[in-house]
C-alpha positions in Angstrom: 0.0 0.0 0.0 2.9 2.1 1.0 4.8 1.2 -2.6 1.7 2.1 -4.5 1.6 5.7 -2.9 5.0 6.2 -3.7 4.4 5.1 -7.3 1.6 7.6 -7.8 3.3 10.5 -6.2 6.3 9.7 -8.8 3.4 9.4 -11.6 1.7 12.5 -10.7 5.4 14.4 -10.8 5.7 13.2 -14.0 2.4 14.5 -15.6 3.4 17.8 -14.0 6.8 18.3 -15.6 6.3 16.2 -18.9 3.1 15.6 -19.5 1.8 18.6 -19.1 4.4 20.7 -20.2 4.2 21.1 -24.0 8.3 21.5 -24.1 9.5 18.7 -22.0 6.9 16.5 -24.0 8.5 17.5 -27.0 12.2 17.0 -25.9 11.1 13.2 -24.4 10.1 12.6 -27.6 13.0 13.8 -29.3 15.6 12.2 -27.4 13.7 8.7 -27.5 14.0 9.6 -31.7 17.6 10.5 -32.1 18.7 7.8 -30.0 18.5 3.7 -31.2 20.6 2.2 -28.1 21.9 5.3 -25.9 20.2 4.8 -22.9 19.4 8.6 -22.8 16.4 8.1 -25.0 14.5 6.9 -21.8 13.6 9.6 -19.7 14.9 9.3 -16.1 11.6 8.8 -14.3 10.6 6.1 -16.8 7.8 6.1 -19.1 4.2 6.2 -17.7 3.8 2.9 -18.3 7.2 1.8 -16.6 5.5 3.2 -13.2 2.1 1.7 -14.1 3.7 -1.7 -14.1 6.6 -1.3 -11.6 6.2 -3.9 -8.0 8.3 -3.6 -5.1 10.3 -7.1 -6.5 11.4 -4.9 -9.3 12.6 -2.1 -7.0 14.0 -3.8 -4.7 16.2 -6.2 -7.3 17.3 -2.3 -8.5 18.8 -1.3 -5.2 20.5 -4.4 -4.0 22.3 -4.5 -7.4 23.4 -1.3 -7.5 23.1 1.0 -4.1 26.1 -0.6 -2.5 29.0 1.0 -1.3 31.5 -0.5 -3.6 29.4 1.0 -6.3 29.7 4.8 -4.3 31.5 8.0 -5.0 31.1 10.2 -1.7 32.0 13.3 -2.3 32.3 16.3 0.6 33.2 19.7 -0.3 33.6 23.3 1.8 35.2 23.9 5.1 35.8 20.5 6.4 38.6 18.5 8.7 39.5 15.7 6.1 40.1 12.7 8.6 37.2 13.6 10.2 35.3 13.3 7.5 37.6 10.0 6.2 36.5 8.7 9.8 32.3 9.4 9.5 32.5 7.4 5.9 34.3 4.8 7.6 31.9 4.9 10.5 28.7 4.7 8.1 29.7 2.7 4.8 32.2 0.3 6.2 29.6 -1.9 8.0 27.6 -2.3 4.7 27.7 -5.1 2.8 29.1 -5.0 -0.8 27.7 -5.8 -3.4 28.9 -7.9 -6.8 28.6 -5.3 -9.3 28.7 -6.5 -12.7 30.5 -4.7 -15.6 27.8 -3.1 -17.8 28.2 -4.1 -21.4 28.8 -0.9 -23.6 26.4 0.4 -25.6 27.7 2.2 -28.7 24.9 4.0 -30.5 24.1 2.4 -34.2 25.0 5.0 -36.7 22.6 7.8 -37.9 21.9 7.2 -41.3 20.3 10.4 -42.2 18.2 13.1 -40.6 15.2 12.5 -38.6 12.1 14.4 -38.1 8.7 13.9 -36.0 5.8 16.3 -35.1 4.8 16.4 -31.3 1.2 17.7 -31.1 0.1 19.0 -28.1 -1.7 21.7 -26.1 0.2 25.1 -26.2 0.3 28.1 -27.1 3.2 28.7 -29.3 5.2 26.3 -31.1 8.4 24.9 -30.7 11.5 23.9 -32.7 14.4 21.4 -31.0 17.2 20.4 -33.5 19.9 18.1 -32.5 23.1 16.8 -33.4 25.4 13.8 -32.2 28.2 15.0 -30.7 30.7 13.5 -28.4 31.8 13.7 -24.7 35.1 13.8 -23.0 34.6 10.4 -22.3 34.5 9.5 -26.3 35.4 12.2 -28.2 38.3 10.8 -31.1 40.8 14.5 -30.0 40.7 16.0 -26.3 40.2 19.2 -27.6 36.9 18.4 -29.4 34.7 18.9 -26.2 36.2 22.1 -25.2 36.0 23.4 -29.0 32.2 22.3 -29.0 31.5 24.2 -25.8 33.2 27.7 -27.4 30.8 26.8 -30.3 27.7 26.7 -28.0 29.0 29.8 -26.3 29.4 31.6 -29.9 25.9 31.3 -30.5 24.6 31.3 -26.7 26.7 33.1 -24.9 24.6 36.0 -23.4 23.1 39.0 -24.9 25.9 39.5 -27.3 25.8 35.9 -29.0 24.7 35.5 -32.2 21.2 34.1 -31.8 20.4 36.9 -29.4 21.8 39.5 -31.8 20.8 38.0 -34.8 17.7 35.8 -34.7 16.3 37.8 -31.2 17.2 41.2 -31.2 18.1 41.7 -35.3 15.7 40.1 -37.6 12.9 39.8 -34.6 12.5 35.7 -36.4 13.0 34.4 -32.1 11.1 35.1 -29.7 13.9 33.1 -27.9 16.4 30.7 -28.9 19.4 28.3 -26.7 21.8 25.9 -27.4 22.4 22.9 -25.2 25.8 20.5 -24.9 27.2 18.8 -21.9 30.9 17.5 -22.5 30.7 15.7 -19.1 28.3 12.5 -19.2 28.6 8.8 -19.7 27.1 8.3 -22.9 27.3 10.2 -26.0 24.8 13.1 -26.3 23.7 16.0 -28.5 24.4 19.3 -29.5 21.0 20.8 -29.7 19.6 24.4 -31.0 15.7 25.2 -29.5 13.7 28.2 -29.7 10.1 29.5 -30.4 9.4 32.1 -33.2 8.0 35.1 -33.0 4.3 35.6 -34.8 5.6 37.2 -37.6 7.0 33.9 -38.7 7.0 30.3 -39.2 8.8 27.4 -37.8 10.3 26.6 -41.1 11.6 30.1 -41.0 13.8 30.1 -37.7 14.7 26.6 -38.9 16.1 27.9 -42.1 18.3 30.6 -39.5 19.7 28.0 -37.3 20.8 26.8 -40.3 22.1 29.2 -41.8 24.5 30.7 -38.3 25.6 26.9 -38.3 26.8 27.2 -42.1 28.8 30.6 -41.3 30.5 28.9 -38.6 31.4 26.3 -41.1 32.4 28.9 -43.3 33.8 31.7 -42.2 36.6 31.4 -38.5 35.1 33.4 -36.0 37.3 36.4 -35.2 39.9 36.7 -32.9 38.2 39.5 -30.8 34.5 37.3 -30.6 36.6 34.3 -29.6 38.5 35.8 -27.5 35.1 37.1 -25.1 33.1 33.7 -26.0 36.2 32.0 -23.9 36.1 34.6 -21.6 32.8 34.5 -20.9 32.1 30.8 -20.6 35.7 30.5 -18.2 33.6 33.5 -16.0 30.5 31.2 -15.9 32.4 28.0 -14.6 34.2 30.0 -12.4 30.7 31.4 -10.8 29.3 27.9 -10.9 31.9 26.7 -9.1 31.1 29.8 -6.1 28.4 26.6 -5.3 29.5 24.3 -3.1 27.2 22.3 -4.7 28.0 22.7 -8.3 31.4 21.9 -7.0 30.3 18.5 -5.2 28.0 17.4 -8.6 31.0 18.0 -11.4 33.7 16.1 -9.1 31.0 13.2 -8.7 30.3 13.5 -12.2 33.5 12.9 -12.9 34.5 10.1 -10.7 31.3 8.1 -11.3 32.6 7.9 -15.4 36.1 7.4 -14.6 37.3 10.4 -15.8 38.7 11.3 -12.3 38.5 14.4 -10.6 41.3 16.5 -10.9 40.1 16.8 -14.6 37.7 19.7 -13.3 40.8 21.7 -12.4 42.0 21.7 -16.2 38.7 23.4 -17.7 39.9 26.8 -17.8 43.0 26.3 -19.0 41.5 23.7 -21.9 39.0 26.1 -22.6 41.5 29.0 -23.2 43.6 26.7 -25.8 40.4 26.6 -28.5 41.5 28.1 -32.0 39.1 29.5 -34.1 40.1 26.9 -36.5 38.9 24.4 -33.7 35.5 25.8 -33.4 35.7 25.7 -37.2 36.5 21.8 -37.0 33.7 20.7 -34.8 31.2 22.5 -36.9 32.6 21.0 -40.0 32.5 17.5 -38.0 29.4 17.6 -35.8 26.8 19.3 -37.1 26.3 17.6 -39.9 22.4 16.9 -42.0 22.8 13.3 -41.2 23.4 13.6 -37.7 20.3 15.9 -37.4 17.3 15.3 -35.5 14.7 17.8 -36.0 11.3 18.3 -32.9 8.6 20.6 -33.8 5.9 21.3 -31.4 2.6 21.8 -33.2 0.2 23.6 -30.6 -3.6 22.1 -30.4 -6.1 23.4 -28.8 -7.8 22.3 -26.1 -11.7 21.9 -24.9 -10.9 25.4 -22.9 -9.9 26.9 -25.9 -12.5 25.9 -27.9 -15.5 28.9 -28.1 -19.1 27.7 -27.7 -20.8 27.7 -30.6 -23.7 30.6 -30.5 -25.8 28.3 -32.6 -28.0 26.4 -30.7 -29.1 23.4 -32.9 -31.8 21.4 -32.8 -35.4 22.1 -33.9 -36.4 24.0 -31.0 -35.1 28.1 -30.4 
C-alpha cells in the first residue's frame, strides 16, 4: 500500500513536468528519436507505463544491485577536517555489505543514417523547434580538444546577450522570440548538441529553422574572429568560475566525474582547456558535428484544447 503511494506520487510528478508541459513533451520525444541504443532516450523517471507496471520485487532487485558501497563516490566539499570526515565514511559505509557489481556491457549507439524528423502535437500556445546533433563527450570524443571546442561553439551562438542568436535571430531580424543551445561535455554516454527556440508571430517554424541553419553554415564557413573568440572564452571560463562559487556545483561536477572514470582532478583543467580553443577548432567541430545526417529535428505543433474551444452561438436542434 505504502509502494503504491510512492508510485503515484512519482506518476503525478511526472504529468506535471512532462506531460503537461508542452516543451518537456517535445524534448522526451526527441531524445527517445535520435537515440536507437543510448540509454538517454528513456527519460529518467521512466515512461508512464514503466510506473504503471513497476512492483516492489522490481525495485528492490534495483537497489540491492546497484546502491552498494563498492558502487559509491562520496564526495564532501567546503570547510571540512579531512580525517574527520575519512573517519564518519568509515563509521557509516564500512559496516555495509558489498555488493557484486557487474561490468555493464557498452552500448555504442548504431549509426545515424540520415536526418530524422517527428511532429509532437500537443496543447500550447506557441510552437516549438528542438534540433539536435550527435556529438561527443570527454569520455569519447576521437581528440581531447573536441569537447572544449564544441562548448566555445555553443558559447558563440549562446553566450549572453551578445551571441549570435540573441543579436541576430532575437534582437536583429525579430525571427526568435527566444532561442538556446544545449551540450554537456561531461556524461557517460554520447549526447547531443542541440539548438531550441520558439518564433516570433511574424514567422514560421520553417523560417527560424532555415536561421539556425544558416549561423551553423557561417561557422562552417567563415573562422570566428579573434576579438569574438577571445570574449566567447572569456565568458564561458567566467561562468564556470561562478558555478563553481556553489558548493554544490562543486560537489556534482567532481561526482560526475569520478562516477565515469574520468577522475577528478580533470575539473581543475577546464579553464585552461577552454583557453587553448583556436578559431580553427571551433571551425572543426562545426565541419564534424553538425552535420544533416546527424540531425534530428522536434517541432511542437500547438492544439487546442476543450478550454480553448468557443461555444458555438448556434444552438441546434429544432427548438429556439
Amino acid at each position: 500500500e505504502e509502494f503504491a503511494k510512492e508510485v503515484k506520487v512519482v506518476m503525478e510528478e511526472r504529468r506535471m513536468r512532462t506531460e503537461d508541459n508542452p516543451q518537456a513533451l517535445t524534448r522526451e520525444q526527441f531524445y527517445a528519436t535520435a537515440f536507437i541504443s543510448n540509454p538517454y532516450r528513456n527519460p529518467v523517471v521512466g515512461w508512464m507505463d514503466d510506473l504503471e507496471s513497476m512492483d516492489v520485487a522490481d525495485l528492490r532487485t534495483w537497489y540491492q544491485r546497484w546502491y552498494a558501497p563498492n558502487n559509491a563516490v562520496v564526495v564532501v566539499v567546503g570547510d571540512v577536517e579531512p580525517q574527520a570526515v575519512l573517519a564518519l565514511a568509515k563509521k557509516y559505509f564500512e559496516p555495509l555489505e558489498p555488493s557484486e557489481i557487474l561490468p555493464v556491457k557498452p552500448r555504442t549507439e548504431a549509426s545515424q543514417l540520415g536526418e530524422k524528423r517527428i511532429l509532437v502535437k500537443a496543447p500550447a500556445k506557441l510552437p516549438y523547434l528542438l534540433m539536435g546533433y550527435h556529438a561527443p563527450v570527454l569520455k569519447f570524443a576521437d581528440e581531447p580538444w573536441e569537447p572544449y571546442a564544441l562548448e566555445v561553439l555553443a558559447g558563440v551562438l549562446d553566450g549572453g546577450n551578445s551571441a549570435r542568436l540573441a543579436k541576430e535571430l532575437v534582437r536583429g531580424k525579430e525571427i526568435a522570440a527566444g532561442a538556446s543551445v544545449g551540450y554537456s561535455m561531461i556524461g557517460l554516454h554520447n549526447d547531443l548538441f542541440s539548438l531550441s527556440g520558439t518564433p516570433t508571430e511574424a514567422h514560421s517554424i520553417e523560417t527560424l529553422e532555415a536561421e539556425f541553419l544558416a549561423q551553423i553554415e557561417i561557422l562552417k564557413q567563415t573562422l570566428v574572429d579573434e576579438s569574438e573568440l577571445a570574449r566567447v572564452k572569456a565568458q564561458v571560463v567566467a561562468s564556470n568560475v561562478y558555478e563553481l562559487d556553489s558548493v554544490f556545483y562543486q560537489a556534482m561536477q567532481i561526482g560526475m566525474l569520478e562516477t565515469i572514470g574520468l577522475g577528478w582532478p580533470l575539473l581543475d583543467e577546464y579553464v585552461d582547456n577552454v583557453r587553448a580553443v583556436t578559431a580553427e577548432q571551433v571551425q572543426a567541430v562545426a565541419r564534424k558535428f553538425l552535420v544533416k545526417d546527424q540531425l534530428t529535428v522536434a517541432v511542437l505543433e500547438p492544439v487546442a484544447t476543450e478550454l480553448d474551444i468557443e461555444p458555438s452561438h448556434h444552438a441546434g436542434g429544432l427548438v429556439h
